[in-house]
N, C-alpha and C positions, 0 to 999 in steps of 0.2 A: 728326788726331792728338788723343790724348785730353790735356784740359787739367789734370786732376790724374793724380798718381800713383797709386798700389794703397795705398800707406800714407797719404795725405790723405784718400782716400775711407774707407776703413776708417773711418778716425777720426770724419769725419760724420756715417757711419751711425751711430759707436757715442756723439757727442754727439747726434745726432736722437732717435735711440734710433726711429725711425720711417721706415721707406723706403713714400712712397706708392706703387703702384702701377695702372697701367690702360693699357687700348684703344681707340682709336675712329678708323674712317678718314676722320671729318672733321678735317681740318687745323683749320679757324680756329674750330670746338669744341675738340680741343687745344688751342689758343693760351690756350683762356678757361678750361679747367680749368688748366695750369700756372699760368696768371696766378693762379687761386683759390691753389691751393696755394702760390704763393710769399707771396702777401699774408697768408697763416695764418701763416707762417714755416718755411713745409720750403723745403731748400736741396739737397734731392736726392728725384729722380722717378725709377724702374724705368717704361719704356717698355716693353712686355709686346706683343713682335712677331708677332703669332698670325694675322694676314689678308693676303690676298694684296696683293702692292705694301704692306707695311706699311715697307720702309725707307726710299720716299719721303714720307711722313709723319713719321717720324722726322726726317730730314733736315731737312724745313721746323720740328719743333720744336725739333730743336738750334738750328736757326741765328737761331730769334727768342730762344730763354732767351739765347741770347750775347749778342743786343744789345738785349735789352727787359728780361730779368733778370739779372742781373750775382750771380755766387755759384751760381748754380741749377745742382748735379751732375747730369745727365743718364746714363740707364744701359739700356739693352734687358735686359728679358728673354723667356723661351721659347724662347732660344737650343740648338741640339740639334746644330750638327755647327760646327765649325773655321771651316768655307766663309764660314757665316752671321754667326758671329764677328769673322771677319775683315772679310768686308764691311762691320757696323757701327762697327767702331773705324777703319777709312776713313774714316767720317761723324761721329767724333770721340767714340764713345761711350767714356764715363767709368769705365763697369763693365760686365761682362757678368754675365748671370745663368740660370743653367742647368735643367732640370728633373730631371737624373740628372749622374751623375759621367761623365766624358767625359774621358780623360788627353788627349785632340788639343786639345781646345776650353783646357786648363789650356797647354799648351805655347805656343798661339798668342799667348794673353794676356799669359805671364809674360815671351815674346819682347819684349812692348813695355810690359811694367811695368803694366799695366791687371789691377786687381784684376778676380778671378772668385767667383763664389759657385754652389757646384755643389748641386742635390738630391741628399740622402743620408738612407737612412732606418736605415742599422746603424751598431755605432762602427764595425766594419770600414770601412766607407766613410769613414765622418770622418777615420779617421787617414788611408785611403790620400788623401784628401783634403789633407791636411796636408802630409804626405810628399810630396806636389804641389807646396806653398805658397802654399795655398788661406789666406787673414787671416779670413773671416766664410762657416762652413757654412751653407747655406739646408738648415733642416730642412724636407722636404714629403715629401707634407700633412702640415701639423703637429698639426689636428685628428685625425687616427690614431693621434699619439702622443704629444701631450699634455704638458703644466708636469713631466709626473713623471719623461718620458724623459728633460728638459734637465738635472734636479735629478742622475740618475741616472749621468748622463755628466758632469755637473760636478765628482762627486767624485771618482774617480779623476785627471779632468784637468779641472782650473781653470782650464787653459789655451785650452781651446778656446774658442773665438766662436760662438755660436750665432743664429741667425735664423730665428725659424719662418716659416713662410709656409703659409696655410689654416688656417682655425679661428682665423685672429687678431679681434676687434673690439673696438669702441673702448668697449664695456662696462669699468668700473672693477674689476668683477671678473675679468674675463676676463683686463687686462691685469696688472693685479696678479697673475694666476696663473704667466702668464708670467715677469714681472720678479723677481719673488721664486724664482723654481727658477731666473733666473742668466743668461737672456739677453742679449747684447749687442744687438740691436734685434727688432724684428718687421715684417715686411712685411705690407700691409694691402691691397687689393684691393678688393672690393667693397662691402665694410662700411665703407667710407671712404669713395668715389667708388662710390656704388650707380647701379645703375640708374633710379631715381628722380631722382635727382641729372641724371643725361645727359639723360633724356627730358623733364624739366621746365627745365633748362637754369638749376638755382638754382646758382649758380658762388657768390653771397653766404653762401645755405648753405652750402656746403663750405667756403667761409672762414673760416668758426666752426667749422666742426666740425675741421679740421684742427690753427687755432690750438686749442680747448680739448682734443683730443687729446693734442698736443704738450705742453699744460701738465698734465695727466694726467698722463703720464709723467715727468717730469720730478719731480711731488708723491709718485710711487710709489719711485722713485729716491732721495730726499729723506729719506724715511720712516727 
């Protein structure tokens, strides 16, 4: 069972202002990226379920952040049907996160109060999204549609939450582009936890890069 609510996590993402994201089916490589990233200061990780047997790695990394990182949200994404949904929030996932709008995947969530984050790329979708009771839309790919689509949909409604996801990096430009047209976080992927990172196995790199990330955003925020 997931250990926060949809409105506790909502709210992390949108103090993180940053949701890390990545894959990899070495467990005890896992363990040493979360450990990176909690030592930076993020307190919520999208687990991005894409390889076979990926929710036994899952599993084993919920169950060390619960007792090696205390605070650390845990959340799958690449989620695509109800079933797989369901499954992970058996293993206690804290958010699910989608790559399309999915009303099954929304109903299973809301049954147990576990925030969802669906891909949408029209406002058609954002509202039906909302009409859902969807708290934070994942825009993807966000590189497709860019600072101007967020700006564009923020004015009519102020109210929506947005998250892009693709096209995010930790360039001061880049995130400045976003935060300024009005998102409530970004999710970061490989530009964060690159490939480089996994294969050279610099877990201290990514400790700095997440912490000066984090403090990035927070200076943009500030502004």
């Amino acid at each position: 069972m997931a250990q926060y609510t949809r409105i506790e996590v909502a709210s992390i993402m949108k103090e993180q202002g940053m949701v890390p994201l990545f894959y990899h089916p070495n467990i005890a490589l896992g363990k040493k990226i979360l450990k990176a990233c909690y030592d930076g200061g993020a307190r919520l990780l999208e687990f991005t379920a894409r390889g076979d047997f990926a929710y036994e790695v899952f599993l084993e990394l919920h169950k060390y952040a619960i007792k090696e990182l205390p605070g650390m949200v845990m959340g799958v994404g690449s989620i695509t049907d109800a079933a797989a949904a369901s499954l992970f929030m058996q293993m206690g996932a804290n958010f699910i996160v989608t790559p399309s709008l999915r009303e099954d995947i929304a109903k299973v969530c809301n049954r147990r109060k576990v925030l969802w984050s669906p891909g949408c790329g029209t406002l058609t979708e954002i509202n039906n999204a909302e009409e859902l009771g969807c708290e934070i839309v994942k825009l993807f790919p966000g590189a497709t549609y860019g600072p101007g689509f967020v700006k564009a949909i923020k004015g009519p409604q102020p109210w929506t939450s947005i998250m892009p996801t693709g096209g995010v990096s930790t360039e001061e430009t880049n995130l400045k582009g976003w935060f300024d047209a009005g998102v409530t976080c970004v999710g970061m992927g490989s530009k964060l936890i690159s490939k480089a990172v996994l294969e050279k196995e610099d877990y201290d790199g990514l400790k700095i890069k997440v912490k000066e990330t984090l403090a990035l955003i927070k200076k943009l925020r500030d502004q």
